[in-house]
C-alpha positions as CSV (number, residue, x, y, z in Angstrom):
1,X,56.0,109.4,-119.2
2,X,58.3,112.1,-120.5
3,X,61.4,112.4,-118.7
4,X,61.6,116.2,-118.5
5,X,64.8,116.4,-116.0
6,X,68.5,116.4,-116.3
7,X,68.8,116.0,-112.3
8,X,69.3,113.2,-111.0
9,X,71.3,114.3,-107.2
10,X,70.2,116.4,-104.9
11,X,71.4,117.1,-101.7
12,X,70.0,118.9,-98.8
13,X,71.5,121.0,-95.2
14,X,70.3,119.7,-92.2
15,X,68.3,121.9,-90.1
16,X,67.8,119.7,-86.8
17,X,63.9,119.6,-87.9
18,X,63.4,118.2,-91.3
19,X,63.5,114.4,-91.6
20,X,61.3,114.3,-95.0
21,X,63.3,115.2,-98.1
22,X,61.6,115.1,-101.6
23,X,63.7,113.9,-104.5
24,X,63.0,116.2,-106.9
25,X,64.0,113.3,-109.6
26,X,61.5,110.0,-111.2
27,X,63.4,106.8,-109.5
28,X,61.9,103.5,-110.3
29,X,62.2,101.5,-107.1
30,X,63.6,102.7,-103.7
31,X,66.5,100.2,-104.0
32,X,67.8,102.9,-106.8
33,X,68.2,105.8,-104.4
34,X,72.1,105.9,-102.6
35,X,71.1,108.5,-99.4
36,X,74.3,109.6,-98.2
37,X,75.2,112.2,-94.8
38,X,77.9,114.7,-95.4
39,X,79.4,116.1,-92.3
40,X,79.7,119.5,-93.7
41,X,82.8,120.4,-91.2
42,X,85.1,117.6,-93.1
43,X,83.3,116.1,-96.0
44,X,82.9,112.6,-94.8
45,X,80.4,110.9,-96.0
46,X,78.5,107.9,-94.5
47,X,76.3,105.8,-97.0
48,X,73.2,105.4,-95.0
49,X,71.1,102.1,-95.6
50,X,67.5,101.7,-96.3
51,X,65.3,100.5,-93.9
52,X,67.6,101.1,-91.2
53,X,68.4,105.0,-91.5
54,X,66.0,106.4,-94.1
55,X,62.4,105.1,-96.1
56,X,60.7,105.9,-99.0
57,X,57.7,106.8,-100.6
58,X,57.2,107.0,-104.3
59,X,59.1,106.2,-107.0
60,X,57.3,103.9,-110.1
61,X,58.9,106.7,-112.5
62,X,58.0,109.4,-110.5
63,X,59.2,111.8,-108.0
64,X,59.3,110.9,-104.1
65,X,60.1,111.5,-100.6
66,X,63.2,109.9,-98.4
67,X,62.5,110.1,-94.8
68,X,65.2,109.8,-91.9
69,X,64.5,107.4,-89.7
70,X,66.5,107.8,-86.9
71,X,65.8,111.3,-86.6
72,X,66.5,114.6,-88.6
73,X,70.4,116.3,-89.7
74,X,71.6,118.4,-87.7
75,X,73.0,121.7,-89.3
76,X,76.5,120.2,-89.6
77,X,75.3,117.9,-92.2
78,X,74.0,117.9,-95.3
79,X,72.1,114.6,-97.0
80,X,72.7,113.8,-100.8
81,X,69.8,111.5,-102.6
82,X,71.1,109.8,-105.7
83,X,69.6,107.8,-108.3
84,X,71.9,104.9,-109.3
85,X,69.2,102.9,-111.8
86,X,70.4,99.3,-112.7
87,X,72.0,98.7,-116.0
88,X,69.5,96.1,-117.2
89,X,67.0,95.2,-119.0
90,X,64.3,93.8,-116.9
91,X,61.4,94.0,-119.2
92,X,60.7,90.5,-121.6
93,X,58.8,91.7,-124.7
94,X,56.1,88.9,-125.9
95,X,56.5,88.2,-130.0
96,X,53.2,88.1,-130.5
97,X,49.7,89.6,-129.0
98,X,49.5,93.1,-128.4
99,X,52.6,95.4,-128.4
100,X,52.7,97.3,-124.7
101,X,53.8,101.0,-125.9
102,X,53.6,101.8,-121.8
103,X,56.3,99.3,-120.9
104,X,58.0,100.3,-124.0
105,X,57.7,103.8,-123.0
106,X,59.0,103.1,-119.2
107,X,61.7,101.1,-120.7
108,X,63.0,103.8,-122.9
109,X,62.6,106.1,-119.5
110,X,65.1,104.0,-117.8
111,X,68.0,104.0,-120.1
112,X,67.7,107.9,-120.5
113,X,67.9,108.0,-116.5
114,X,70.8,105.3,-116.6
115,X,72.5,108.0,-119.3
116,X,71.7,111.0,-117.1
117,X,73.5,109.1,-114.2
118,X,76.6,107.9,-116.3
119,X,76.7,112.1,-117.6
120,X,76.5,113.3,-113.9
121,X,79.5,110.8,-112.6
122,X,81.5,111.7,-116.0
123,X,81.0,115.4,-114.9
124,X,82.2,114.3,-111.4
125,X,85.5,112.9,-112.6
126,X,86.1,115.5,-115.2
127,X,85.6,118.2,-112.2
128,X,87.8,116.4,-109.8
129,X,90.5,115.9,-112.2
130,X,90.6,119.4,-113.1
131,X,91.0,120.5,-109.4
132,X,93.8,118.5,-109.8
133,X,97.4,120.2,-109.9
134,X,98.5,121.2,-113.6
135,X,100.9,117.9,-115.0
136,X,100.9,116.1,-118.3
137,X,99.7,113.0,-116.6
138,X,96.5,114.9,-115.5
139,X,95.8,116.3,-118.8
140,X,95.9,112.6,-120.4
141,X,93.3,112.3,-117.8
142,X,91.2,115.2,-118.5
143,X,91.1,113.9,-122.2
144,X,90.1,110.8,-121.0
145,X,86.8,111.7,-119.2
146,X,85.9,114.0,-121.9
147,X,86.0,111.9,-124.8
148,X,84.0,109.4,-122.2
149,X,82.0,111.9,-121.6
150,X,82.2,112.6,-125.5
151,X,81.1,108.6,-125.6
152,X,78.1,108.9,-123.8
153,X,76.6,111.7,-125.5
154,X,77.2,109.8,-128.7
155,X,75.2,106.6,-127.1
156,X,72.4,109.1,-126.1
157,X,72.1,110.0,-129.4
158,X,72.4,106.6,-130.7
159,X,69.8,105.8,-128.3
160,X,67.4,108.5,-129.5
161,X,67.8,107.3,-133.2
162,X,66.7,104.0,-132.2
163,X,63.7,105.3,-130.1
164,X,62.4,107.4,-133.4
165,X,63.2,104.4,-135.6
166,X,61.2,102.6,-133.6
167,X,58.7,105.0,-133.3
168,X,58.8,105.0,-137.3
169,X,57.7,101.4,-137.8
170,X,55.0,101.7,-134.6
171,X,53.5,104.7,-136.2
172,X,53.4,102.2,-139.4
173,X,51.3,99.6,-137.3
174,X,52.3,96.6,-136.1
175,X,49.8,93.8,-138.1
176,X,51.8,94.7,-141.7
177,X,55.5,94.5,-140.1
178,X,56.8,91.4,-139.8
179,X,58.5,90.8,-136.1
């Protein structure tokens, strides 16, 4: 799978009628998705849980659909559908056999969504920082989530150089490189 999207958030207005929202975003699992209800009057946000408030449908590195449970928004709130993918690894590569270029694929998938998620919460500090009154202290802090932000662009393109160098010495075949 190609990972052809930067999004990964959306968020929705309630309507009083819509309880199915799509996504819009590849998730792996459901357990990856954060729903959250806005009240759009005050901004408060309530974390709903899954199961409880909201299922879904989809996922396996594609696009699906969260469902209210209890019933749909009303037009004072808004829902917001995150992806939060875990930072691991989960995936045990065998030394010898056949190499799996699918998982290998889905693998590499997941750390470009975990670096699309770490880009959109570096965005979200560097955005509330700046709404922050003008003070030397502030700008340190500016500087601070840019050169992270700065960080994780340089680890996506760390990442990328180690996808085609990979690439390089699969493209070479496996049964004359030693592993």
């Amino acid at each position: 799978m190609v990972t052809l999207t930067e999004v990964s958030s959306v968020i929705y207005s309630g309507n009083g009628v819509t309880t199915a929202f799509e996504t819009t975003f590849p998730f792996v699992d459901a357990e990856d998705l954060i729903v959250t209800e806005i009240l759009i009057s005050t901004a408060a946000e309530t974390v709903k849980t899954l199961g409880i408030d909201y299922s879904v449908t989809g996922g396996e590195y594609d696009i699906g659909t969260v469902t209210m449970l209890l019933g749909a928004p009303a037009d004072t709130k808004q829902i917001r559908i995150d992806r939060s993918t875990p930072v691991d690894q989960p995936t045990d590569f065998q030394e010898t056999g056949e190499f799996p270029i699918a998982t290998l694929e889905r693998q590499m998938d997941r750390i470009v969504m975990v670096q699309q998620e770490q880009r959109r919460d570096v965005d979200e500090v560097i955005d509330n920082v700046a709404a922050l009154p003008d003070s030397t202290d502030l700008s340190d802090a500016i500087q601070a989530a840019e050169d992270a932000e700065a960080a994780a662009t340089a680890a996506a393109a760390s990442a990328a150089a180690a996808a085609a160098s990979l690439a390089s010495i699969l493209s070479g075949g496996l049964s004359s490189s030693p592993v």
